[in-house]
C-alpha positions, 0 to 999 in steps of 0.5 A, spaced: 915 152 586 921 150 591 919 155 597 926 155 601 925 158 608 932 161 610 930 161 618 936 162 624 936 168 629 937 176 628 944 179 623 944 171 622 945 173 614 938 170 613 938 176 606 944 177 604 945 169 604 938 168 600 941 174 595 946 169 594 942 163 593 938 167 588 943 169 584 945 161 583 939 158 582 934 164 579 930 164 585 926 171 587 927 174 594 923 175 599 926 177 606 922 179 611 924 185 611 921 187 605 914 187 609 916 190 616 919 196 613 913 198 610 909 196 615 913 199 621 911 207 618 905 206 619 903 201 625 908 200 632 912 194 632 908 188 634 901 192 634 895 188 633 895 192 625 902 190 625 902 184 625 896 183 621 898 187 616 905 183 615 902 176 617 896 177 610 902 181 605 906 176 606 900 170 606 898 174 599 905 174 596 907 167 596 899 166 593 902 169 588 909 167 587 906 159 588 900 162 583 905 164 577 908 158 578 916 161 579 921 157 579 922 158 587 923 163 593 926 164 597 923 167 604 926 169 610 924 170 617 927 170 624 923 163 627 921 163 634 922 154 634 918 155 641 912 159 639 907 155 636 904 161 633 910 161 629 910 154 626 902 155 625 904 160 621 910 157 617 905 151 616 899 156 614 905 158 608 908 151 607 900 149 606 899 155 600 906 152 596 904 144 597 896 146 595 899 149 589 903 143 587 909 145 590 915 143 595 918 147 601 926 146 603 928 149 610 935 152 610 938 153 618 943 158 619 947 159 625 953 162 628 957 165 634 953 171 637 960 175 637 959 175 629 952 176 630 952 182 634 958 185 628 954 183 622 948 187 626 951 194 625 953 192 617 952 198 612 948 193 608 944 190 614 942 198 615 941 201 608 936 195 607 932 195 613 932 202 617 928 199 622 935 196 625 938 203 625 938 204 632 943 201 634 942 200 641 935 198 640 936 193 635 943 190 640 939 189 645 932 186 641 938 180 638 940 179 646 932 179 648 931 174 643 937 170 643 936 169 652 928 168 651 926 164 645 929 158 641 931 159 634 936 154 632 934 146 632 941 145 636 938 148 642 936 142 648 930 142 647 924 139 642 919 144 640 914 143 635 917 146 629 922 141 629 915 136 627 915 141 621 922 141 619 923 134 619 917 134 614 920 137 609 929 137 606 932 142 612 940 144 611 943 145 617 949 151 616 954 154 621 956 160 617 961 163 622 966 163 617 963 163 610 962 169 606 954 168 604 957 166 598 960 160 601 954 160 605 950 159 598 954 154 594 953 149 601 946 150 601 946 148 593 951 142 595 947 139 601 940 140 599 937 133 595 935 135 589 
């Protein structure tokens, strides 16, 4: 199974580029939405219960996915480069795919956070992930995260994810200006076969 990981800050397109990638290659999506929301209803953001619950739904649909042999997933996530509890958990997903036979790609989006902080309010972002809803909250979450953590390899820094990245094909994509289309017609094109 190709596991591509479609990693960049918040309101980056990480979902709506994945849907794309999707429709070219006939891979299945796995945003990382589709475990918070559930999630969220039930437990507080960032809750012990929280990311547990998250952390093993997640571990268990890439078991499956890895397990049924599909042709690729692409997974999303918001990737704090300078946690390493981040990167462990990265790795422990990476080790689930190669253990199975299979073989993970990175694809990295950037863009401006102008365009990030408009595409935050987008009608699909927000029908698709109520968490992100409210408004002022969900604004002030992307400029916390963009102040405090590293989410992009081309920060000044060298973090610990970067040894993991290097590992394996990585993508480096800004998509400022490219529809997510665009977005994944260039992913196609950049990435070794």
């Amino acid at each position: 199974m190709d596991f591509v990981v479609i990693f960049g800050p918040p309101a980056v397109g990480k979902m709506t580029v994945g849907e794309e990638l999707c429709e070219l290659t006939g891979f299945k999506l796995f945003h990382n939405h589709m475990t918070v929301e559930p999630v969220l209803g039930i437990f507080p953001f960032g809750s012990p219960p929280f990311g547990r619950l998250v952390n093993e739904f997640r571990r268990r649909v890439i078991e499956e996915a890895a397990d049924a042999a599909l042709p690729g997933l692409v997974f999303t996530y918001v990737w704090g480069l300078d946690l390493p509890e981040d990167t462990d958990l990265i790795a422990s997903y990476v080790d689930i795919v190669r253990s199975r036979g299979g073989r993970t790609r990175f694809v990295e989006l950037y863009a401006d956070l102008d365009e990030r902080l408009e595409r935050n309010t987008t009608e699909l972002r927000l029908d698709r992930k109520p968490s992100k809803r409210d408004l002022d909250f969900s604004r002030a979450n992307l400029l916390e995260l963009d102040r405090d953590h590293v989410m992009n390899t081309d920060d000044t820094r060298r973090t610990h994810a970067q040894d993991l990245i290097e590992r394996h094909d990585h993508v480096r994509i800004d998509n400022t200006r490219l529809t997510p289309a665009e977005t994944a017609a260039l992913i196609l094109r950049e990435m070794p076969q």
